[in-house]
N, C-alpha and C positions, 0 to 999 in steps of 0.2 A: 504494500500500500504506500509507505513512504519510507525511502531510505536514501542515508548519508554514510561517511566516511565512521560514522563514529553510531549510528542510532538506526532503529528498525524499528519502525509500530507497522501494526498488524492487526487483526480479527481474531481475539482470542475462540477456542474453540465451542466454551459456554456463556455466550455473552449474555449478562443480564437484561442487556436493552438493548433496541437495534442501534446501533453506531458507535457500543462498547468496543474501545479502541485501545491495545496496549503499546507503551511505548518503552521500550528498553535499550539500554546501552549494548553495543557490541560486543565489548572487552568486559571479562566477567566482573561484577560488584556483587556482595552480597547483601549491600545495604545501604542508603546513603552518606553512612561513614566512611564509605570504600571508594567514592570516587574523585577524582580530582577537578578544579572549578572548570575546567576546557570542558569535559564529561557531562558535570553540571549543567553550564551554559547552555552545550549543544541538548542536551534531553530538554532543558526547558524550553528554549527554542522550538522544538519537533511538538512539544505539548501546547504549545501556542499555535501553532498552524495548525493540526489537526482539531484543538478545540475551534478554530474558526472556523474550517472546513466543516466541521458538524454544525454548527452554527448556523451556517450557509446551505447547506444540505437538505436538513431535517427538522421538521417541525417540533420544536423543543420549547420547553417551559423552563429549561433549566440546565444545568450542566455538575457535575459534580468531577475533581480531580483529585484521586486519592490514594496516596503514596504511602505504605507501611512499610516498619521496619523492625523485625522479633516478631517473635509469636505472640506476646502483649499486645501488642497492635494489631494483632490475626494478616502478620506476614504465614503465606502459609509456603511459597517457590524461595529459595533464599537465591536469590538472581534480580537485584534493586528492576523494577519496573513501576511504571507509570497506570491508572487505570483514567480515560476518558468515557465517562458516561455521561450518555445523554439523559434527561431525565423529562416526565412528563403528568402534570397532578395526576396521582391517581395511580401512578406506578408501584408494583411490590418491593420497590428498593429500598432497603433502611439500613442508613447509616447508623442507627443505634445511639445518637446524640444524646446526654442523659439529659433533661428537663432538671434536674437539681442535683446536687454531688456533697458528699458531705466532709469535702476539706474546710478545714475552719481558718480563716484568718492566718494565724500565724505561718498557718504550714503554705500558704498563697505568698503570704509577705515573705518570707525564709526564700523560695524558692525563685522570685524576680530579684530579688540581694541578691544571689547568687550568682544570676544569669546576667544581671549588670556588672557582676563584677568580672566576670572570663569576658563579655566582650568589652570591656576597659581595659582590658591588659592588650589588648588586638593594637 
């Protein structure tokens, strides 16, 4: 479907919705810990054109792009890929977004200190 020197999306075999579109790196990753920002770049790039492409395509309500990584995340292929789906009301797809979560405060504030403070050393 569409390919570069570095990226390959495709038609996965059991796509959730018509126009479920993967897009993955050539050179093995098994997570986006594993790649380097050229890698990076060019994936997000391929993910841009093909979300427009569906866009343009398909009569869509919506779009979802969703990258995992571990099984925490329900990575379930460990080969970093990309999912573009198309979405539309009324569809059986569910992201599973919790409507409420029950971290409190500190462990919320603890965890942006944190993440301020590694990209401050950058």
């Amino acid at each position: 479907m569409l390919r570069t020197d570095r990226i390959v999306a495709f038609f996965p075999l059991d796509p959730v919705a018509p126009g479920h579109t993967l897009v993955v790196p050539h050179s093995h990753a098994p997570d986006i810990w594993s790649i380097d920002r050229d890698t990076g770049h060019a994936l997000m790039d391929a993910t841009l054109e093909i979300a427009e492409a569906v866009r343009r395509a398909l009569p869509i309500d919506g779009l979802n792009v969703i990258q995992s990584n571990g099984e925490a995340a329900t990575q379930s292929v460990p080969h970093l890929h990309i999912h573009v789906v198309p979405r539309q009301w009324g569809d059986a797809m569910d992201i599973g977004w919790p409507s409420k979560t029950n971290w409190g405060d500190g462990a919320i504030d603890a965890a942006q200190d944190k993440l301020r403070a590694v990209l401050g050393q950058r």
